[in-house]
N, C-alpha and C positions, 0 to 999 in steps of 0.2 A: 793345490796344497801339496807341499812336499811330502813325502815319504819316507821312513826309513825300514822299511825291508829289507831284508837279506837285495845285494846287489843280484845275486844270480837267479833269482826270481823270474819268470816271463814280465816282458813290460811288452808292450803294446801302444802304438803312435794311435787314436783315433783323430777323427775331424776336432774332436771337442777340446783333445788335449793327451797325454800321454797315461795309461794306465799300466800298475804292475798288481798280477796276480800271484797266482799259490804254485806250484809244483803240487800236483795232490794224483797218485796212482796210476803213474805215466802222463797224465791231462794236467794242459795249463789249462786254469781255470781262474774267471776272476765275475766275482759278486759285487753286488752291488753298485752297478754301472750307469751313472743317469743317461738318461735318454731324449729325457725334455725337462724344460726349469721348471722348480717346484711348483704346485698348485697352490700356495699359500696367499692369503693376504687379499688382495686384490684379483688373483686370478684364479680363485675360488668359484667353481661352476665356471669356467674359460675354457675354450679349446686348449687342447698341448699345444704350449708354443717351443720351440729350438730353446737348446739349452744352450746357454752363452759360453760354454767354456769355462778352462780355469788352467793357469799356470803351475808349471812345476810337473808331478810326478803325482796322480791319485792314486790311493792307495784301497785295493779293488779286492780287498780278503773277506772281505765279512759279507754276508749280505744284507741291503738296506729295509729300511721299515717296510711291512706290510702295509696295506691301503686299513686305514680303520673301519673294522667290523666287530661286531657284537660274537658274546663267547658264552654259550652255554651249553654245559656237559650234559649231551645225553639227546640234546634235541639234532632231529632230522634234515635239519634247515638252518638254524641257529647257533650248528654244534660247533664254531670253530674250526674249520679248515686251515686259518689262515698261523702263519707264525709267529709272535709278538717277537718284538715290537712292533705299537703299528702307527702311524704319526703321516699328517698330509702329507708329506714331503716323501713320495712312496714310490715316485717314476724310473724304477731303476729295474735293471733285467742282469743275467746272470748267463755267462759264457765255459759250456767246456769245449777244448778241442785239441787233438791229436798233435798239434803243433799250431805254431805261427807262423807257417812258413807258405810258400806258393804253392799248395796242393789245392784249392781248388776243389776244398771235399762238399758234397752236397750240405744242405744245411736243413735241419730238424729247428723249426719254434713250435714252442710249447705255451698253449693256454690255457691256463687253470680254470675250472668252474667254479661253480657255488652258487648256485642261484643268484649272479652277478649281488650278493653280499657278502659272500665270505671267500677264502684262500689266498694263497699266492705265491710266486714262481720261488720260493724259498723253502717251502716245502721238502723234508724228507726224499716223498714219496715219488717228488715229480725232478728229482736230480738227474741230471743227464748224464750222468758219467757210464750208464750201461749202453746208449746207444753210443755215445761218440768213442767208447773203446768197442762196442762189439759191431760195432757198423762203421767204422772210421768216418765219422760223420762230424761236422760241427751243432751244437745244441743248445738251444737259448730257451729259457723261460724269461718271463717278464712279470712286473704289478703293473695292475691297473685301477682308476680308480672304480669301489663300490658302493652296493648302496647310496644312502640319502646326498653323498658326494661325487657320486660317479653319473646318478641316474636320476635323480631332482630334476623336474624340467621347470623351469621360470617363466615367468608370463613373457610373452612375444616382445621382443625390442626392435621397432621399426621395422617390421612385418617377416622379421625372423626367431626362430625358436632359441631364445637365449639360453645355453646353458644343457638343453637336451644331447643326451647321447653322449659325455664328455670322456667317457670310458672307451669309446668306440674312437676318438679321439686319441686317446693316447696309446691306444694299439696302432692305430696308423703310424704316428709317430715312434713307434718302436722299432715297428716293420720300414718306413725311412731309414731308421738311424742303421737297420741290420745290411738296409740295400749300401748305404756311404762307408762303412765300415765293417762289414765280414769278409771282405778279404786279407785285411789285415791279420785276422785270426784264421787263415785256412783258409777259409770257406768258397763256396761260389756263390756270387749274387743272382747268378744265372738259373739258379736247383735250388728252388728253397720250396720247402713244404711246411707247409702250416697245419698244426693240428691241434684239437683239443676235445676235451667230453663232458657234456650237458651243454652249463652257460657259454663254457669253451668252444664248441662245438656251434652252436648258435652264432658266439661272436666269430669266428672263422668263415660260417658263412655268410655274415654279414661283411665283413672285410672285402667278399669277393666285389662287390661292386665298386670297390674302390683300387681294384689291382690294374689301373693303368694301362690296362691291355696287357695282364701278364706280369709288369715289369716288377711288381713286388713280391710275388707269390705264382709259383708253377702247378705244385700240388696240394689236395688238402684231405686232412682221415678225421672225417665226423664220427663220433663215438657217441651215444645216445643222446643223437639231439635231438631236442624236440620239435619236431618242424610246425605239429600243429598248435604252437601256442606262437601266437602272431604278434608281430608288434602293436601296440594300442597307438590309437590316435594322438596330436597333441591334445585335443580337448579331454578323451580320455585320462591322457598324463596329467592334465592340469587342474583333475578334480581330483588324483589320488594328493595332489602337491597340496590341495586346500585341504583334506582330510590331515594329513601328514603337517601342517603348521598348526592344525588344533589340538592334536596329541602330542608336539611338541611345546606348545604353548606359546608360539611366535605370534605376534598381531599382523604382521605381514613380511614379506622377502628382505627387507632392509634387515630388522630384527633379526632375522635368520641367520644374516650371511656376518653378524657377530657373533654367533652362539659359538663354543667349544668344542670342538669335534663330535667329546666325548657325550654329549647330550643330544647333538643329533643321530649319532650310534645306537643311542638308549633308544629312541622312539620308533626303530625299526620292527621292533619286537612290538607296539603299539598296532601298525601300520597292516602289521604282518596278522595280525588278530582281527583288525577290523576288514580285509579280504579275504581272510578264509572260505572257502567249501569246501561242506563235506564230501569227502570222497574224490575232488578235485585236487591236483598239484596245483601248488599255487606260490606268488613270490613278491611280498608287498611292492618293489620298485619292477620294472619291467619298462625295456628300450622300447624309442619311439619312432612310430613311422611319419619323421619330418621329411620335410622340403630339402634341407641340406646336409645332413648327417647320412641320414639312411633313405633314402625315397624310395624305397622295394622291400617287399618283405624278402628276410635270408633268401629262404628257397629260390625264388625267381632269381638270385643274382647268380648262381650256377646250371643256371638252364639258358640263359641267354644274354646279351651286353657281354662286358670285358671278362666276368668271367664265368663263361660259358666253355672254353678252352683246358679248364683248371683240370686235369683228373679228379678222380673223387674217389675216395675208400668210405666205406659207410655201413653202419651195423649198431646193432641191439644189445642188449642181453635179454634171457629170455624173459624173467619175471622184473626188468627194471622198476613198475612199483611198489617194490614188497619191502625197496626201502624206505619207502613215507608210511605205507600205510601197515605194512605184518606185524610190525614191533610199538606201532604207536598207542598209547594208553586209550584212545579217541575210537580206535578202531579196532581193538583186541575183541568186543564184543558184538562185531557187525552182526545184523539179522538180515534174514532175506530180503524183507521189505525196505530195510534202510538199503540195500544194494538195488531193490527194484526202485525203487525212488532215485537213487540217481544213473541207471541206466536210461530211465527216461530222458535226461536230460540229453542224453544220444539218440536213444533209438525211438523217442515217443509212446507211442501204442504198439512197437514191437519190442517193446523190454521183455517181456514175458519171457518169448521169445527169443531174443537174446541170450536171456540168462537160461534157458534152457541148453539151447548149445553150449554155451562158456562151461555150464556146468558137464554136461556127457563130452566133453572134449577131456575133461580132468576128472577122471573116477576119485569117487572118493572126495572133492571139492565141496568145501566151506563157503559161504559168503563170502571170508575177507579174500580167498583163494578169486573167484567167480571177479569182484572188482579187481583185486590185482591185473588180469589178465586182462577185462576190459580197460580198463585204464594205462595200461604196455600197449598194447594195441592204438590205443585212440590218437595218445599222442608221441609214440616213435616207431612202431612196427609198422601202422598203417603209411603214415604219409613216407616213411623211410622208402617202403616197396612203392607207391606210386613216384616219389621219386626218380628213383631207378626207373621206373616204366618211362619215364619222359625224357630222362637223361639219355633213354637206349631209343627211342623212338627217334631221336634229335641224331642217333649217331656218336655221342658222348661218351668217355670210356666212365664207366662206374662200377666198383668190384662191392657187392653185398656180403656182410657176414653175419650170425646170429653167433655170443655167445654165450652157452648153456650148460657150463662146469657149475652145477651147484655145489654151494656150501654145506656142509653138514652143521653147521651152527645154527644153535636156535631149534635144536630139534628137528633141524629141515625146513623148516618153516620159509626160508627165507627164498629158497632155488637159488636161482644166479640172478643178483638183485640190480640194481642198479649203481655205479663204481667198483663190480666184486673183477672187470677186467683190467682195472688200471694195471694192478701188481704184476698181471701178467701181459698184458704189452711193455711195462717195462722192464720186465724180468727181474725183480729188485726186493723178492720178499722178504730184505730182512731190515728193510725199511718200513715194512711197514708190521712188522713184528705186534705190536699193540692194537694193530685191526682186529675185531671177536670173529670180521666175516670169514677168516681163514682159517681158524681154528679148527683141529680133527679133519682136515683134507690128508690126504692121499697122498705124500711127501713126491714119490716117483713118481705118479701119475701127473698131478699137481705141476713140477718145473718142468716132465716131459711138453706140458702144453705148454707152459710159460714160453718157451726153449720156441716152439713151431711158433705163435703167436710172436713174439718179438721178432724173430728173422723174418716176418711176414712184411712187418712193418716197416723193417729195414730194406728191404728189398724193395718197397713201393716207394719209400724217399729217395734212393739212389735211383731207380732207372722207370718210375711208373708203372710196375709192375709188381704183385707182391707175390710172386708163386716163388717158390725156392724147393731144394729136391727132397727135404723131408715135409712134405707134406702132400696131400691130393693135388689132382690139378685142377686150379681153383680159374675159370672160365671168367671172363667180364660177364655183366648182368645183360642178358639181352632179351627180347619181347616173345621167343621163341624157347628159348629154355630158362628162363628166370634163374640160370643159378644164382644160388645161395651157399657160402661154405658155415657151415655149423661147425663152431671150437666146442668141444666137449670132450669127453671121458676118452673116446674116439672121436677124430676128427672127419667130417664125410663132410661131400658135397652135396645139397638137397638140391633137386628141379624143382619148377615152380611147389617152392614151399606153401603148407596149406593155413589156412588161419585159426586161430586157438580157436 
């Protein structure tokens, strides 16, 4: 489709067809760029397929619909990440960069989380324009699809898993379309780093077994993923799909795959209530360990096969569950025993025990304080550092960080919660100006770490390496000194860090 844009606009030849973006703060930058043909209609739960192209001049200013997700203010899970609009027709990803010309600059993709049902690379918060001006970098976010459209798995069709993992799907396809055309926009195909935090962070490592030996992706910075929540079986997947068509009220899959986005969206929030535990994160759809989509869980794919090769940046925050559980109406009144009750479910007959330590590790510590900790630990602190034990065992470079700028919001309550590092790996607080987690920080202190944290990151995408000269000298992890770099008030490097 034609365009009329200002002529002096950047345009951009891709495979698909020609695109003109914006002039926006020295960065040609252009939104809303599909990637692969819509998911509508018939290719509803489909792999991504190649988008056909289109003649003339697309007109790449705005950015395209979000993937549709459920919005409710105030919930932990539910709360709206993503940006409206949001409509199937969502496979589109978003380009800043320093020029369009042959430079060859390394390349930043960015992947949103949300408990693979809410967000998307439109977002505010996750705009590229601070690394590709303050790292001369090129930088791409993307949609994908979520929830009951992205992650529905459909009964087996001639002895393959119809429909699972379609989300996983269309990042590959994104990651294709970045290797055929990001040199057109700068970039190298050669230096591409893949990053994202939680879901993000998850689908990043699950990508790696599909990097072709490399050729999609060189590096990748896990930011609090969860390693120990595993992918479920198909049979698993296939009784959460029968639960999930009764609270949607479909008689079976035909039925379903007529229903209106927006009803299947509704039922998330159903889905989402009938998997809950207490005391457990948790996330009614959840990717599956099939035969053809994903056959390995994340973890394993950057310990050995193709991408075993990848670098790896990897890290925490310190209290990442104090954003499910400190503030939630569910858990404002934890008592001991509702915590010793579900420490068992860890530790058996040494909860007691447990919770004794958790508790003398944190003077002064509450119940919800005691699970927070356990529950940072069980599912990203813990397997984060045996990761690195194996990564470094194998010889693999892998750089550990914890970070632990608590917020003062919330009466303290919260520490350094889980997403309070986004703003400052991107350096971009005035994006995210309506966040409470940053409220009453420490202005100077605050963008001084911003300031060290961003150049860190920057420095790991351009050369695999994240040390740069205002900061400690930040060691790879290895089985003899376990460093750890801890971003906080001060930033230091901890040796084998100890466990809460």
């Amino acid at each position: 489709m034609a365009s009329t844009q200002d002529r002096t606009a950047p345009v951009v030849q891709t495979r698909s067809g020609a695109i003109r973006g914006v002039a926006e703060g020295g960065l040609a930058v252009f939104k809303g760029v599909p990637y692969a043909e819509p998911p509508v209609g018939s290719l509803r739960w489909c792999p991504a397929q190649p988008h056909p192209g289109w003649t003339g001049t697309l007109d790449a200013t705005a950015y395209g619909p979000g993937s549709p997700q459920a919005v409710r203010e105030g919930d932990p899970i539910l709360g709206g990440h993503g940006v409206p609009p949001f409509d199937e027709d969502c496979l589109t990803l978003n380009v800043w960069t320093p020029g369009t010309d042959d430079a060859r600059r390394p390349v930043l993709v960015w992947i949103h989380g949300g408990a693979f049902i809410s967000g998307s690379g439109a977002m505010p918060n996750y705009s590229g324009e601070t690394f590709a001006r303050n790292g001369d970098l090129v930088v791409v976010t993307l949609n994908y699809r979520l929830g009951p459209l992205g992650l529905l798995s459909l009964a087996p069709d001639d002895g393959a898993e119809a429909g699972s993992n379609v989300w996983l799907t269309d990042q590959l396809a994104a990651l294709r379309w970045i290797q055929d055309n990001v040199a057109a926009f700068g970039g190298d195909p050669g230096n591409v780093t893949v990053a994202g935090q939680s879901a993000g962070a998850l689908s990043t490592a699950a990508l790696a077994a599909h990097a072709d030996g490399g050729r999609l992706f060189h590096r990748a910075i896990l930011q609090s993923v969860p390693l120990a929540m595993p992918l479920v079986t198909p049979a698993e997947s296939l009784a959460r799909t029968a639960a999930y068509l009764e609270i949607v009220g479909a008689k079976d899959e035909d039925e379903l795959r007529t229903l209106p986005w927006p009803r299947l969206v509704e039922a998330t929030a159903g889905l989402l209530a009938a998997t809950t535990e207490w005391g457990h994160w948790t996330a009614p759809f959840l990717p599956v360990l099939d035969n053809r989509t994903a056959p390995r869980q994340p973890v394993d794919n950057l310990l050995d096969g193709p991408g075993a090769g990848i670098d790896v940046l990897i890290g925490w925050t310190r209290e990442e569950s104090a954003f499910t559980f400190a503030l939630g109406p569910t858990y404002a009144s934890a008592t001991k025993e509702l915590v010793l009750r579900r420490a068992r479910d860890s530790f058996g007959d040494g909860a007691a025990e447990a919770y004794a330590a958790y508790e003398a590790a944190r003077p002064g510590a509450r119940p919800i304080d005691v699970l927070i900790d356990l529950s940072t630990d069980e599912l990203f602190r813990k397997p984060t550092l045996a990761f690195a034990e194996a990564r470094a065992l194998r010889g693999r470079p892998v750089w550990t960080y914890e970070f632990g700028f608590p917020t003062p919001a919330h009466d303290g309550r919260l520490g350094a919660p889980h997403c309070l590092d986004l703003p400052f790996v991107f350096d971009n607080f005035d994006k995210w100006s309506h966040a409470p987690f940053l409220a009453g920080m420490d202005t100077r202190i605050r963008d001084g770490l911003a300031k060290t944290v961003h150049r860190a990151w920057i420095s790991f995408i351009r050369t695999g390496d994240p040390n740069h000269p205002a900061m400690p000298r930040w060691h790879r992890y290895d089985r003899k000194s376990r460093t750890t770099l801890r971003f906080d008030t001060v930033t230091t490097v901890v040796s084998r860090p100890a466990p809460h």
